[in-house]
N, C-alpha and C positions, 0 to 999 in steps of 0.2 A: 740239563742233566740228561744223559741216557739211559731207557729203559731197554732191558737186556729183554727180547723176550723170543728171541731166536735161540734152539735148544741148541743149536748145532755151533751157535757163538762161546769161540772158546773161553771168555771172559763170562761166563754162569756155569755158577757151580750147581749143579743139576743135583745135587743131592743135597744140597744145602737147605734147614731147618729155621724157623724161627726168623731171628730178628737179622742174624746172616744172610738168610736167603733174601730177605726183603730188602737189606741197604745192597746185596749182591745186585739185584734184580731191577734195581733203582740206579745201577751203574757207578756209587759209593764205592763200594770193594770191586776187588778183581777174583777170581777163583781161585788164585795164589791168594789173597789175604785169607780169603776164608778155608781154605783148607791149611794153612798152617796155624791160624788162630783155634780151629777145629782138631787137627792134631794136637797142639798144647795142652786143648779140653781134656781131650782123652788119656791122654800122658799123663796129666796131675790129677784126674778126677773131679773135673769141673765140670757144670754142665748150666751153669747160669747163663742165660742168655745177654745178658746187660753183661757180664764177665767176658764172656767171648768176643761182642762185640767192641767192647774197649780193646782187648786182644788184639784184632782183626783191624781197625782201627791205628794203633801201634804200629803193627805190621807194614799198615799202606803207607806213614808218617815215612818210614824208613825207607821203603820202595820209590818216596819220590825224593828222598836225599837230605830230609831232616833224621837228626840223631833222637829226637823226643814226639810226643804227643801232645801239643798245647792245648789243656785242658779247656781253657779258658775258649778257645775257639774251637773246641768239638763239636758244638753245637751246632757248629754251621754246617759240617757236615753230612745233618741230617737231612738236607736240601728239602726233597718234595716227598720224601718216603712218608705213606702213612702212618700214622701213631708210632712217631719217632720214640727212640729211650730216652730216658733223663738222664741224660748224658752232664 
């Protein structure tokens, strides 16, 4: 897994909070998932962080060319990130 830890790497989302920032930063999401998971937040008034990261999550499913989010295998996505969600 890669850890993002270059600010200037276009794949961190430098403004990213929470549990975002952490699977961002963990190389999990891209700055795309997480800023349109993070605009959805804001769009509908969400600010669960276990919500966003399902979100973002979703988002990246799609981006590599599945139509869903296999719940059942979310888990693994948690790779090496600390104090992963209950996903």
């Amino acid at each position: 897994m890669t850890v993002l830890d270059d600010l200037h790497d276009d794949r961190l989302a430098t403004r990213a909070q929470g549990l975002l920032a952490q699977f961002n930063a963990a190389g999990v999401l891209t700055a795309a998932d997480v800023h349109v998971a993070s605009t959805l937040g804001r769009l509908c008034g969400e600010s669960s962080d276990p919500v966003l990261l399902a979100a973002a999550l979703a988002v990246r499913a799609v981006r590599e060319g599945s139509v869903c989010l296999d719940l059942a295998e979310a888990h693994r996505s948690a790779g090496d990130v600390e104090e992963p969600a209950d996903l």
